[in-house]
C-alpha positions in Angstrom: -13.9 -2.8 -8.7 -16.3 -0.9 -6.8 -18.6 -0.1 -9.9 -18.3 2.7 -13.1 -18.6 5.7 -10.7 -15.8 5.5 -8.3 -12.6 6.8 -8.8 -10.9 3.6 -7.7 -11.0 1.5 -10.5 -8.6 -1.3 -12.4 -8.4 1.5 -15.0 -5.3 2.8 -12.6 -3.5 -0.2 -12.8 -3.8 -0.6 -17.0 -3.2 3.5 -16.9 0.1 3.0 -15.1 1.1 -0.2 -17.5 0.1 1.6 -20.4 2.3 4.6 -19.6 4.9 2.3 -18.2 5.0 0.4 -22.0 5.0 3.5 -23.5 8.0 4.8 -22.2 10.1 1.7 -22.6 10.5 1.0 -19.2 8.2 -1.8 -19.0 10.9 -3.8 -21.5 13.8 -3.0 -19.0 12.1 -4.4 -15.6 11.8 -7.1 -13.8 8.4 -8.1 -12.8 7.4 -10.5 -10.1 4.4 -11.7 -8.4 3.9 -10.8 -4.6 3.3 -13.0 -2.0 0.0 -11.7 0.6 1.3 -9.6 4.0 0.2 -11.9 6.8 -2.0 -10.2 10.4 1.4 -10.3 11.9 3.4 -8.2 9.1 0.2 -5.7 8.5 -0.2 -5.0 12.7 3.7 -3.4 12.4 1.8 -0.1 11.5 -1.8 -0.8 12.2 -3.8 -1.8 15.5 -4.2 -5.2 15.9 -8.0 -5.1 16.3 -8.3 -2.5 13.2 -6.4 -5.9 11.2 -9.1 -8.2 13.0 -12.0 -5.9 11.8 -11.1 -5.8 8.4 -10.7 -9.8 7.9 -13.7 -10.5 10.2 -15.9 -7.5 7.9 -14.5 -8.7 4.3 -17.3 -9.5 2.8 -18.6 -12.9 0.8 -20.9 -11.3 -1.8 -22.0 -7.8 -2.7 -19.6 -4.7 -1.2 -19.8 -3.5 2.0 -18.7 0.4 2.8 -16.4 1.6 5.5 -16.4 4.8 5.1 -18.2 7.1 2.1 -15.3 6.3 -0.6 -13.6 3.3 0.9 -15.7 0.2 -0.5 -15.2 -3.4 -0.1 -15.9 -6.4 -2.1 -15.4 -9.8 -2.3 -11.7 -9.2 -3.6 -10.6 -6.2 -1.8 -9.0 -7.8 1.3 -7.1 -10.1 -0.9 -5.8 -7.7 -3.1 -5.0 -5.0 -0.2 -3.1 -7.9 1.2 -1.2 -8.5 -2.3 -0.5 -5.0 -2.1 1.4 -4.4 1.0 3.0 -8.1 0.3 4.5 -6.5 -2.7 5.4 -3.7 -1.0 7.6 -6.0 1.2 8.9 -8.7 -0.9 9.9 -5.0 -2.7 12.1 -4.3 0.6 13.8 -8.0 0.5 14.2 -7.2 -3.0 15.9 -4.5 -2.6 17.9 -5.0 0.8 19.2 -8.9 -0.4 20.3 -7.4 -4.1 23.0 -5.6 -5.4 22.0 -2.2 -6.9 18.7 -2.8 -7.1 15.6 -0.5 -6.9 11.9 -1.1 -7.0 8.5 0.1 -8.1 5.3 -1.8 -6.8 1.9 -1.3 -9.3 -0.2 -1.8 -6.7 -3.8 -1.2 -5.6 -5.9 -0.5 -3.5 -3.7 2.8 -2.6 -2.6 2.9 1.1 -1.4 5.9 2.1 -4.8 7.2 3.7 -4.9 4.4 5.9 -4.2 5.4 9.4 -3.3 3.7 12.1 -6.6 2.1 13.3 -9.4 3.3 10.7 -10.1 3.4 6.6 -10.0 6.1 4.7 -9.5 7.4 1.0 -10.0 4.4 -0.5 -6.8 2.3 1.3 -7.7 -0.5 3.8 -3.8 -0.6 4.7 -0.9 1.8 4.7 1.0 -0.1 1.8 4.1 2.0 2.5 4.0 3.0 6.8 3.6 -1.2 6.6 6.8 -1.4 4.3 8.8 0.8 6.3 7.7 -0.8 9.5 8.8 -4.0 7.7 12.4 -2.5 6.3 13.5 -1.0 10.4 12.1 -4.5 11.8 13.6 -7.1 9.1 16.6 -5.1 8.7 17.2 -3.2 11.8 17.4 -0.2 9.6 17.4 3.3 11.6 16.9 5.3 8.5 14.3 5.2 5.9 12.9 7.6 4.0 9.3 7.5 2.2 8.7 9.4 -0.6 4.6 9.9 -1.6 3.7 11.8 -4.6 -0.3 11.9 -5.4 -2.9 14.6 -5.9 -3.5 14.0 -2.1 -1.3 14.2 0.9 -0.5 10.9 2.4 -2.3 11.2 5.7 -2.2 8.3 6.8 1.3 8.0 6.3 2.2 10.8 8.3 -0.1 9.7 11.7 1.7 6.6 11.6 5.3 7.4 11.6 5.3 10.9 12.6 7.6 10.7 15.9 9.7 7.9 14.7 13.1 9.4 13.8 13.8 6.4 11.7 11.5 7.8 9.4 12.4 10.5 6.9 8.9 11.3 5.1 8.5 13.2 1.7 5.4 14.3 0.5 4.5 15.9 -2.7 1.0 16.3 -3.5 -1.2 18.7 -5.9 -4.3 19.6 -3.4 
């Protein structure tokens, strides 16, 4: 929660439930709690001294800024950890089941993070970490990522554009 006049807010996260319980679909899933991506698991799509920056900057009190709209507090590492964790345990999900499909309610977002900075809010590529995860765990040679937002998912792009195991999709409104 980086305070009433930033756009990243819990209010996603009860926007997306609310919608979510409105539709019915909320009744018809499974819901599980995600375990946190470890330095190993996040430096499959990030620089290993980017990783070390973030743990060794998360701050103890107050919220320190990275960039002028990506904002840390005392809970934003652990929670950006939760999120690409989920985004994982989402790909073991997945791969281990039988006709099986997934939807992680995550934040922070991720898919501004680039390969070795910050940016728009994400302080990790939830879904470039993912798919890292998927070709390494799995020894998958085709994945495809689908990103819709209001923004293109930069970060995304930078780190797996020239990978031909990756297949991106990006729909965006600006």
């Amino acid at each position: 929660d980086l305070g009433p006049d930033h756009p990243e807010s819990p209010d996603r996260i009860y926007a997306i439930d609310d919608q979510l319980i409105a539709s019915g679909l909320e009744m018809t899933c499974e819901h599980a709690d995600a375990t946190q991506a470890d330095k190993e698991t996040l430096c499959l799509a990030h620089d290993t001294l980017y990783v070390e920056t973030i743990f060794d900057r998360a701050p103890e009190t107050a919220t320190i800024w990275l960039d002028q709209e990506t904002g840390m507090t005392p809970h934003t590492l652990s929670a950006a950890r939760y999120a690409v964790g989920a985004c994982c345990n989402a790909v073991d999900w997945v791969m281990q089941g039988t006709d099986r499909q997934a939807f992680c309610m995550v934040r922070p977002p991720g898919h501004h993070a680039e390969h070795d900075k910050a940016m728009g809010f994400c302080l990790f590529n939830n879904l470039a970490v993912a798919g890292c995860y998927a070709a390494r765990q799995y020894d998958l040679q085709r994945i495809a990522i689908v990103d819709f937002d209001v923004h293109h998912g930069n970060g995304t792009q930078h780190i797996v554009q020239g990978d031909n195991r990756f297949l991106l999709c990006s729909s965006f409104e600006h």
